[in-house]
C-alpha positions in Angstrom: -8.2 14.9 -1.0 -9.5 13.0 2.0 -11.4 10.4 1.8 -15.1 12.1 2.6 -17.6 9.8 4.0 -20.7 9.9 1.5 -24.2 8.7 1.7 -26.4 7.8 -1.5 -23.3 9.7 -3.5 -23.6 13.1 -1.5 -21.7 14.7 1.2 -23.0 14.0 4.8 -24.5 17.4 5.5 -26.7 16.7 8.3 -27.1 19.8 10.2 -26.3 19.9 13.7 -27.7 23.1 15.4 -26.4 24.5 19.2 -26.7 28.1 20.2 -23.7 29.2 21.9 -25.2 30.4 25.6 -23.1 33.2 27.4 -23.7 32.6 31.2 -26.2 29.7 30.8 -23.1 27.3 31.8 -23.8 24.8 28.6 -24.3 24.3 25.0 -27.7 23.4 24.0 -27.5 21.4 21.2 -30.1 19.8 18.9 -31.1 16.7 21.4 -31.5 19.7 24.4 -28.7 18.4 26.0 -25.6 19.5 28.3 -22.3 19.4 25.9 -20.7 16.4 26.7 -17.2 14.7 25.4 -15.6 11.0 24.6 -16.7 8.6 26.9 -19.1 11.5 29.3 -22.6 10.4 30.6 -25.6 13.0 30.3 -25.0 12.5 34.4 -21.5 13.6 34.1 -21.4 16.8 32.3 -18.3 18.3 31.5 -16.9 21.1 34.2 -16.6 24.4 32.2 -16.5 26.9 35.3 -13.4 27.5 34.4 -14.3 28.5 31.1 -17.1 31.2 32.1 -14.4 32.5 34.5 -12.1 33.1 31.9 -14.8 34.4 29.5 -16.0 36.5 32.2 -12.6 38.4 33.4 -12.2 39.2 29.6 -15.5 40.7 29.3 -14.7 42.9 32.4 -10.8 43.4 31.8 -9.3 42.8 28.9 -8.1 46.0 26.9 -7.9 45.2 23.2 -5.2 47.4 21.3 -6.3 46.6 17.5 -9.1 49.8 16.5 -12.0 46.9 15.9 -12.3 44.3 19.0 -13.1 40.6 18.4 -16.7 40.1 17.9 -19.2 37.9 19.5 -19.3 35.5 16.5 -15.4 35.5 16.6 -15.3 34.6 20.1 -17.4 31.9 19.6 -15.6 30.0 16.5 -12.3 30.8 19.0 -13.8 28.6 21.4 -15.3 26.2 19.4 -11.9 25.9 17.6 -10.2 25.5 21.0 -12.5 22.8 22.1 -11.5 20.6 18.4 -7.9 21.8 18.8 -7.6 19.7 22.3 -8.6 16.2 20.9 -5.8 16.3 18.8 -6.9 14.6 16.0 -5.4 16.6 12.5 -8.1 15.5 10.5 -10.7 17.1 13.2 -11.2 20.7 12.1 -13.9 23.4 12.6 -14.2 25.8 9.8 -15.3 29.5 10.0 -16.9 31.0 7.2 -13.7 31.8 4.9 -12.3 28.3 5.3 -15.5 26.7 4.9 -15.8 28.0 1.6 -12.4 27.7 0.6 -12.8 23.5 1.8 -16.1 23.6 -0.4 -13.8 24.7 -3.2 -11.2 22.6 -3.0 -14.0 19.1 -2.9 -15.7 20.6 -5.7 -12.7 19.9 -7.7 -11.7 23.4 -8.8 -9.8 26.2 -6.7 -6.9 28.3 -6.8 -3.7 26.8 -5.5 -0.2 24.9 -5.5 -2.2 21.6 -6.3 -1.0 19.8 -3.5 -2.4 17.1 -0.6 -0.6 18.0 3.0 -1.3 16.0 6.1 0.5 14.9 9.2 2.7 12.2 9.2 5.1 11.4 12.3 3.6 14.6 13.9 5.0 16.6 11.1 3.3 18.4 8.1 3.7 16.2 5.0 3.3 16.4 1.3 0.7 13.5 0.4 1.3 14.0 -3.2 1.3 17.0 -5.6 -1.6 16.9 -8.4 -0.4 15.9 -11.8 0.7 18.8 -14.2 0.0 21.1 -10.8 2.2 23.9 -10.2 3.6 22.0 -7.0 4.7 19.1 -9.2 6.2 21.3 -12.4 8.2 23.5 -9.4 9.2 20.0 -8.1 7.4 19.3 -5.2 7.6 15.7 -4.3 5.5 13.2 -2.3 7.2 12.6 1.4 8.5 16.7 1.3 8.6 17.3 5.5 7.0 21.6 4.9 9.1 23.7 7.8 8.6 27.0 6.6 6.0 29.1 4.2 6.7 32.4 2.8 9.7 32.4 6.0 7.6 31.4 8.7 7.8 28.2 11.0 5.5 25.3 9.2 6.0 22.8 12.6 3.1 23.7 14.9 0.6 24.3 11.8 -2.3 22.1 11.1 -3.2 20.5 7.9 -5.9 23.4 7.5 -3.7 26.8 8.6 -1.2 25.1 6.4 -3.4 25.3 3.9 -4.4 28.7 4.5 -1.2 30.1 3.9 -0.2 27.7 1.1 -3.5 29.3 -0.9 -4.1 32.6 -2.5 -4.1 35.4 -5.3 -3.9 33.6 -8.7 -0.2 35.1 -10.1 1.3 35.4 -7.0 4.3 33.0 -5.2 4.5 31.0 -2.4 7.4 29.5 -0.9 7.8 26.5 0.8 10.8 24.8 2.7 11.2 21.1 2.8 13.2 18.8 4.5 13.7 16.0 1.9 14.7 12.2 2.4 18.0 11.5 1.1 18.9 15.4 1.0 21.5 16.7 3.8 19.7 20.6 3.5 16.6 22.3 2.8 14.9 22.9 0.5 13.4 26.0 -0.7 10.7 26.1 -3.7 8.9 29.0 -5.0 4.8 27.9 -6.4 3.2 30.3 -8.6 0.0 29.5 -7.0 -2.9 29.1 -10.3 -6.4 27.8 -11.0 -6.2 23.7 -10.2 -8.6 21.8 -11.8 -7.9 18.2 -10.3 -7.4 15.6 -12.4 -9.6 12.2 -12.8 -7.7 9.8 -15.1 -5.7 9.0 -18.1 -5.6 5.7 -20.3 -3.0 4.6 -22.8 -1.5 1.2 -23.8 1.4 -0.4 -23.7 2.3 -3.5 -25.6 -0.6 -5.9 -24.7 -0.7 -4.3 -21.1 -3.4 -1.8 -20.6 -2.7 1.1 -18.2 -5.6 3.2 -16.3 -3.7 6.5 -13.9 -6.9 7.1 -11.5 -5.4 10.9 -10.0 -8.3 11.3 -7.6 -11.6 9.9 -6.3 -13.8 12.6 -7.1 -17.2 12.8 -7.9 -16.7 12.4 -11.7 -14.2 9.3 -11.6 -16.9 6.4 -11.3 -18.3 8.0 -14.9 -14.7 8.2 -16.4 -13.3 4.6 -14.8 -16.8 2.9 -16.8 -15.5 5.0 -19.7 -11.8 3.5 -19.5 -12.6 -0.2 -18.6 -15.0 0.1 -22.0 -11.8 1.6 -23.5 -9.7 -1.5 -22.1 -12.7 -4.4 -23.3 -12.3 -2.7 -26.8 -8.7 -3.2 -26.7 -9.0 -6.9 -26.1 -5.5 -6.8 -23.7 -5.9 -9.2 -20.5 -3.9 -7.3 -17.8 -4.3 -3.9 -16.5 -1.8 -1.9 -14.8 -4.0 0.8 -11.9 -1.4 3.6 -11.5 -2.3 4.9 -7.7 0.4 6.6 -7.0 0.4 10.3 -6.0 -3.0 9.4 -6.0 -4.4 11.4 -2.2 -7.6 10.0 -2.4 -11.6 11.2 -2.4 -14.9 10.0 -1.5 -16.0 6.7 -0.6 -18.5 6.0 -2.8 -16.5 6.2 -5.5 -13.4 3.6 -3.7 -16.6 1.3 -3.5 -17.5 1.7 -7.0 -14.2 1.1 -8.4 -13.4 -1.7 -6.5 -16.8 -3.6 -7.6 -15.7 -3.6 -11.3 -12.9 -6.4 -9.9 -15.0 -7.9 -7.1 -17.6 -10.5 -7.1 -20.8 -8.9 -4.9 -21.2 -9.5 -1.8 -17.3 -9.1 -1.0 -15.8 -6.5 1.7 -14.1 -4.2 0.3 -13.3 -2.1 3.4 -14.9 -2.1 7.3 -15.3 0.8 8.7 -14.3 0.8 12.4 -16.1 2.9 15.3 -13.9 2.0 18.2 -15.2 0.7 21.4 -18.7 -0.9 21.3 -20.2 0.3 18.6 -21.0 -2.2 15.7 -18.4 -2.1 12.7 -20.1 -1.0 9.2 -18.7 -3.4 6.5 -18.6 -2.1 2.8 -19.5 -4.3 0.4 -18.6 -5.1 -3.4 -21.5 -4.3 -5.7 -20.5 -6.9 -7.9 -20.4 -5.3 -11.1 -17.1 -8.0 -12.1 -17.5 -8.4 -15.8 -14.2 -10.1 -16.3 -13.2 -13.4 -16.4 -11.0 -15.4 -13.7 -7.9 -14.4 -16.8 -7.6 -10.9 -15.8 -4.6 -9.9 -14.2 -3.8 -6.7 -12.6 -1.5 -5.0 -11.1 -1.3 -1.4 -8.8 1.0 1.1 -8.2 1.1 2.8 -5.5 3.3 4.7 -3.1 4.0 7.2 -0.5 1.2 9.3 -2.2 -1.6 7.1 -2.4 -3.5 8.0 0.4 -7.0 7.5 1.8 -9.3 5.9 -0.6 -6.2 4.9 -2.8 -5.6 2.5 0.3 -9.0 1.0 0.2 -9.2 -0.2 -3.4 -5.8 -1.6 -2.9 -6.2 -2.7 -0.1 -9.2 -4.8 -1.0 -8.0 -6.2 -4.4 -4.6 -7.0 -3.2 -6.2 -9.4 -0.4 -9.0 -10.9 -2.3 -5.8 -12.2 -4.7 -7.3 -9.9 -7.5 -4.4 -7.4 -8.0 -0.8 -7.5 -7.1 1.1 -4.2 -5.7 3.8 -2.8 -6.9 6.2 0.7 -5.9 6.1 1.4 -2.6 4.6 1.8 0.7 1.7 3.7 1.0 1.0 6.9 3.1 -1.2 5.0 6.1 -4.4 7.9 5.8 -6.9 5.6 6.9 -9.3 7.5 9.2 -12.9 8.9 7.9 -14.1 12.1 8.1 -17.8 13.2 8.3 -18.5 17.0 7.2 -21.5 18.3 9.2 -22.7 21.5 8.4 -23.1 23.6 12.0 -24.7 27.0 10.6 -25.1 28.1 6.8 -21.7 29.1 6.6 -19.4 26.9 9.0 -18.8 23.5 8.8 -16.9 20.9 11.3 -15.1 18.2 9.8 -14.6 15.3 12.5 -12.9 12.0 12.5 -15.7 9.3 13.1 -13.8 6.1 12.4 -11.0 4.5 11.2 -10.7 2.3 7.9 -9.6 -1.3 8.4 -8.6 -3.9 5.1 -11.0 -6.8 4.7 -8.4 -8.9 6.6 -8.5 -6.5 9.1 -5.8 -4.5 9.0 -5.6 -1.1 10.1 -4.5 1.3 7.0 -3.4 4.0 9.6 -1.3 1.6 11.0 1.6 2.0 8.4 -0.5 1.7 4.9 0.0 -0.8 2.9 3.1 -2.7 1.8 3.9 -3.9 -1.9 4.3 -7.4 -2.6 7.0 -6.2 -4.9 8.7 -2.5 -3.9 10.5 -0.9 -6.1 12.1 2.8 -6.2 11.3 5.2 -9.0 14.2 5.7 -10.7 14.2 9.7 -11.0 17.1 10.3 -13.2 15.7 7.5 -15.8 12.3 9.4 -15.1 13.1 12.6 -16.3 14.5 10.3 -19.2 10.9 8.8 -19.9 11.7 5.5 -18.2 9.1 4.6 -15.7 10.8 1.8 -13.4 8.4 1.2 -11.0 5.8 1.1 -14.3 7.9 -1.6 -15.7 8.4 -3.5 -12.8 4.4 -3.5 -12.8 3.9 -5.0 -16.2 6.7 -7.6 -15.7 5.2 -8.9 -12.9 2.1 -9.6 -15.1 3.8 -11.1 -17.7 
């Protein structure tokens, strides 16, 4: 999940209405004015002769061989996803009635999958981190998995969304992926039996006088189920907590912001949201809920799966010195997205700014480094022996 930016705990669905004009030379949009890209004046509007031409020698010439032709409306989202396609931005994408509903599915929390977070990493499809008890993880999917081929065809030139598309499905039936795998000389090939994925929020337990929160997403219900866990912890009257991010892709904002401010006095950044260029940074602010003493000590693990909103809360305990992090580095997803709703059943999701730590630091820039890394120990894993977990709570002690 990526981080969503929210306002007053909802999706941003501000509607943003154009009509698509054949052979007026423009798109009219809400504010009556000529389309225009990064960095264009309203007196510089963007040249789209070109365009009409071509639009205009397929209306006269072109010979489709399928029985049923394209249809107006399908021209139109071809366009419109040409014209997101060239900023080049992975985490830019229109969606046409079919994938906007299947994106409304996956946010809601519950959809029919793998149970899996993909996105680009060193211009090649990634595996963020596969949901916990998901069919991707139980067919041994693994966080860093380079995707090169589904169901035998090419996975290199697929964004995060087609990716996604193909990934998906009937409930019952197999998908299979090929990864290329660090550490592994060949590829590998995994069959999913894709199934109803609820995504997980959390899961508490303690051990010896350390008490461990595993925070699996920042959806909508986790700010309800955190409160109910850090109760749980108070109750248990342990002093150090260990907050298990790892494979953790991320979620809305809201819910980074609210789960930071049960560590942070008020008033202190917890991430700054920047614009680029001239445009005035938006700094994001502790609430100051804090009900425990100066004695606390945490710890976070995190790596190559904690993504996104994951980044932010560690990001923003680890530098105001109120949580050390532990595993390894993180995945570096530190742009926002804003999902704006363009008619009643499409929907553009568009990068509008990038997150940066309170010191600063750009999280897209690498992610985030732990102060003690550590490798998971897979064979003493599948044993029960969590390294990276014990590392963790012997740093507290």
């Amino acid at each position: 999940m990526k981080t969503i930016h929210r306002k007053t705990n909802a999706i941003i669905l501000s509607v943003i209405l154009f009509t698509f004009i054949f052979g007026s030379g423009f798109f009219i949009g809400n504010n009556k004015q000529s389309f225009l890209g990064n960095g264009v004046s309203a007196e510089e509007p963007l040249d789209l002769t070109s365009f009409w031409k071509t639009l205009s020698i397929l209306e006269e010439k072109f010979v489709d061989t399928r029985e049923a032709g394209a249809t107006n409306e399908e021209k139109v989202y071809g366009a419109i996803q040409g014209l997101v396609d060239s900023f080049g931005d992975p985490y830019t994408v229109f969606f046409p009635p079919v994938e906007n509903e299947q994106f409304e599915e996956t946010i809601s929390g519950v959809f029919v999958g793998v149970g899996m977070e993909v996105g680009i990493r060193d211009d090649s499809l990634t595996v963020i981190a596969p949901l916990k008890n998901s069919p991707a993880e139980k067919a041994g999917v693994k966080s860093g998995d380079k995707i090169i081929s589904i169901d035998g065809e090419s996975a290199l030139d697929l964004s995060v969304e087609e990716a996604v598309r193909k990934i998906r499905g009937e409930k019952g039936e197999i998908v299979t992926i090929t990864v290329l795998r660090e550490g592994q000389k060949e590829p590998i090939t995994i069959d999913i039996t894709r199934d109803t994925i609820l995504v997980p929020t959390i899961e508490t337990k303690t051990i010896d006088d350390v008490f461990y929160i595993a925070l699996y997403s920042f959806s909508a219900s986790a700010p309800s189920e955190f409160r109910y866990a850090l109760r749980e912890f108070a109750e248990s009257g342990k002093k150090k907590i260990v907050l298990d991010l790892r494979g953790n892709p991320g979620g809305f904002l809201d819910v980074a912001i609210d789960i930071s401010s049960w560590f942070l006095k008020s008033g202190k950044i917890i991430a700054v949201e920047d614009f680029g260029g001239s445009k005035e940074q938006k700094i994001f602010r502790s609430k100051g809920y804090a009900p425990f003493k100066d004695n606390l000590k945490v710890a976070i693990l995190i790596d190559e799966g904690s993504a996104s909103a994951s980044e932010i809360v560690a990001g923003a305990l680890s530098e105001h010195s109120k949580a050390v992090l532990v595993g390894k580095n993180t995945f570096g997803k530190g742009s926002v997205q804003e999902l704006v709703s363009i008619t009643e059943n499409t929907s553009l999701k568009v990068t509008i700014a990038k997150w940066l730590t309170p010191e600063g630091k750009s999280i897209s820039d690498g992610g985030l480094t732990p102060e003690f890394e550590i490798d998971l120990d897979v064979e003493k894993y599948k044993e029960g022996i969590d390294t990276q977990l014990q590392k963790a709570i012997e740093v507290l002690k």
